[in-house]
N, C-alpha and C positions, 0 to 999 in steps of 0.2 A: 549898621556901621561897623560894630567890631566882628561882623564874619569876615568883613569886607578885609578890614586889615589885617587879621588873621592868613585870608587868602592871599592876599600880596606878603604877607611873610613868608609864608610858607612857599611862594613863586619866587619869590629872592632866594630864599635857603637853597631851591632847587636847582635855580642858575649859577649861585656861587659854588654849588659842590661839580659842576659841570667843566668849570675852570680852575678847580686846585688840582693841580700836578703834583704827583706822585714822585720820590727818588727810590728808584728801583735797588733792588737788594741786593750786595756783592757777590761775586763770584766763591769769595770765602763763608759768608754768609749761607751759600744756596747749599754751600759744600756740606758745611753745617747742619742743613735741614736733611741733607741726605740723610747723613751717619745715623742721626738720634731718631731719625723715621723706621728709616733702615733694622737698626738693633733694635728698638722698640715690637717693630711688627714680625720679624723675623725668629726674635727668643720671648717673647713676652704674648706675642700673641697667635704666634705660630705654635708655642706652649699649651695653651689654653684650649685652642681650638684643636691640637694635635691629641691632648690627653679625652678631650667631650668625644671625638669622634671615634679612639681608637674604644672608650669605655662601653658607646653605644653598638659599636659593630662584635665585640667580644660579647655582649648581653645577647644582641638581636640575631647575630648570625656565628655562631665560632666555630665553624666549620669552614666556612668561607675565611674568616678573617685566618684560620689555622693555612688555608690554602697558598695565603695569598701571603703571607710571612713567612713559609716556610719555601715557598717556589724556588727551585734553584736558579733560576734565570733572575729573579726579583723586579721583573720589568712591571708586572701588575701592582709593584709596593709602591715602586718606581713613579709610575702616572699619576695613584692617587696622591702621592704625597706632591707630585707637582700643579695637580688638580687645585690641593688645597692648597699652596703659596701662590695660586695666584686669583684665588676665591677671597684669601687674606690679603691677599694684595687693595685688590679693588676695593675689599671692603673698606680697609683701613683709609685708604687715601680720602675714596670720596666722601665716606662717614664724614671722616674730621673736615674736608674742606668744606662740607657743608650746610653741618649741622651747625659747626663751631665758627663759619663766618670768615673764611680760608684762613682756617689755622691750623696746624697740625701740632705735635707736643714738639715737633724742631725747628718750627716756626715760630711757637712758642716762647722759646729758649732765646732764638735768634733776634728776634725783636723785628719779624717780619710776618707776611698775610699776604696769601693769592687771591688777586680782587681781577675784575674783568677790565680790558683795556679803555673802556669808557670808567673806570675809577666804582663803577661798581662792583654790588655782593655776586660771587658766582651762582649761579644756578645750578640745578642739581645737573643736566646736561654738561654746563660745564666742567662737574668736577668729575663727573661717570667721565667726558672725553677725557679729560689731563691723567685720570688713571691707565684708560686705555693706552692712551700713544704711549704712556712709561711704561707699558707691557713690548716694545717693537725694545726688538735685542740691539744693544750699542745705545742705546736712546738716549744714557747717561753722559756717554761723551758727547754727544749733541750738547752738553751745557760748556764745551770749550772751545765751541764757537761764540757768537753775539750772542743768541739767547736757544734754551732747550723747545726742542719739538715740542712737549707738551705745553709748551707757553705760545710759540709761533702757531701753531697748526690749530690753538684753540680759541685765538685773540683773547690772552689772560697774561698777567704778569703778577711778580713777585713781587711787593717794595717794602720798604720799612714803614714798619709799624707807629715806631716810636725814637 
């Protein structure tokens, strides 16, 4: 008799989270989430992962890495360092959206979270797609329309948190 009601709570609990509506996150809000993502993953961990990698290429290869800094063209410097912002990119995004339950440190701050349009947690597909489509150039202005590509194109949205 008490699994019984246990199951019917737990079938209630699941029905009413089916019908709470979410208010989606402002435009000021999302703008927010950019910057503190943005400058986080860009100096802080485009840092970290910029000094690991130049440390281990100067150890393993410095002949190469001599090559490849010194080129007058600098286009070989050029690719890997875009290589790696957007290796940092991906990782950053989807790490935090989905480790940490769609939150990122400017989500964080904002007092918002990317859940999926049925009000649920992202999945790990969801948050690999939401980083991808923020890799298509312009995709940032897509947020001054109704809503950004990474949200429409993934069925996900931002709302507040709290």
């Amino acid at each position: 008799m008490e699994n019984e009601t246990f199951k019917e709570t737990l079938s209630l609990s699941d029905e009413l989270n089916s019908y709470i509506k979410y208010t989606e996150a402002s435009l000021g809000k999302r703008f927010l989430n950019f910057v503190v993502d943005n400058l986080l993953m860009r100096y802080g961990l485009s840092y970290l992962t910029g000094s690991l990698i130049g440390y281990m290429m100067v150890t393993l290869a410095p002949e190469f890495t001599y090559k490849l800094f010194n080129d007058e063209s600098s286009f070989g410097f050029i690719l890997l360092a875009y290589i790696f912002s957007v290796v940092n990119y991906l990782i950053y995004y989807t790490f935090c959206e989905k480790v940490f339950r769609g939150y990122t440190l400017g989500k964080l701050i904002s007092g918002t979270r990317a859940v999926r349009q049925d009000g649920e947690e992202l999945t790990f597909k969801d948050a690999i797609l939401r980083s991808l489509v923020r890799l298509i150039p312009f995709e940032p202005l897509s947020a001054l329309g109704r809503k950004p590509w990474h949200d429409t194109w993934t069925n996900t949205m931002v709302v507040k948190s709290r």
